[in-house]
C-alpha positions in Angstrom: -1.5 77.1 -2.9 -0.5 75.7 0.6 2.8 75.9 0.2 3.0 79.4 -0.8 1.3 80.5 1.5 3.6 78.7 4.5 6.0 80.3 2.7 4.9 83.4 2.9 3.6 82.9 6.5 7.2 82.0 7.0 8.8 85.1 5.3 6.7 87.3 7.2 8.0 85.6 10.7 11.4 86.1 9.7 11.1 89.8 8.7 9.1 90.3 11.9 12.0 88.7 13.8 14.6 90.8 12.3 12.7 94.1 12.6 11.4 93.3 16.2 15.4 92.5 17.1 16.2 95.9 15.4 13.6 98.2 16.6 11.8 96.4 19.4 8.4 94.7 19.2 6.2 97.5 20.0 7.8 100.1 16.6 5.3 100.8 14.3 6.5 98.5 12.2 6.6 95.4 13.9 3.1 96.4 14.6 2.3 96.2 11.4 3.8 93.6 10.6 2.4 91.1 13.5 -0.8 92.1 12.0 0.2 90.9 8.5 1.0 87.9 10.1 -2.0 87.4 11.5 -4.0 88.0 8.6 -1.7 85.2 6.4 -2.0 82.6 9.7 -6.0 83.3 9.7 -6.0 82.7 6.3 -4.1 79.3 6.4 -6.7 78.4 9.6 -9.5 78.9 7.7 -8.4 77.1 4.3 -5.9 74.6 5.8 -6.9 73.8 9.6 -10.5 74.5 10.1 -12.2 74.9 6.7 -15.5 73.4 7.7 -15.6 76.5 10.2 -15.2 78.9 7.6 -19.3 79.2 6.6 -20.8 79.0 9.7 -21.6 82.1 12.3 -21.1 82.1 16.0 -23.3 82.1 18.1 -23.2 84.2 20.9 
């Protein structure tokens, strides 16, 4: 399971890359695609990095 998802973590950098060279950073796109990215690197965070943070609320 972790190394799908660096892979896909990974194939999502790469097409971010490419479409961020070809239409700039700030298209629509890339956009939405940084925010895919996200989503797959706070997933790996939770499961991978800081799993014991996962359950517990912050306090604010």
């Amino acid at each position: 399971m972790e190394n799908k998802l660096l892979a896909a973590i990974e194939e999502k950098r790469t097409e971010l890359i490419e479409i961020g060279l070809r239409h700039g950073l700030d298209s629509s796109l890339a956009l939405k695609l940084s925010q895919e990215l996200d989503k797959l690197l706070n997933r790996y965070n939770e499961s991978y990095v800081h799993p014991h943070y996962k359950n517990k609320k912050m306090k604010v």
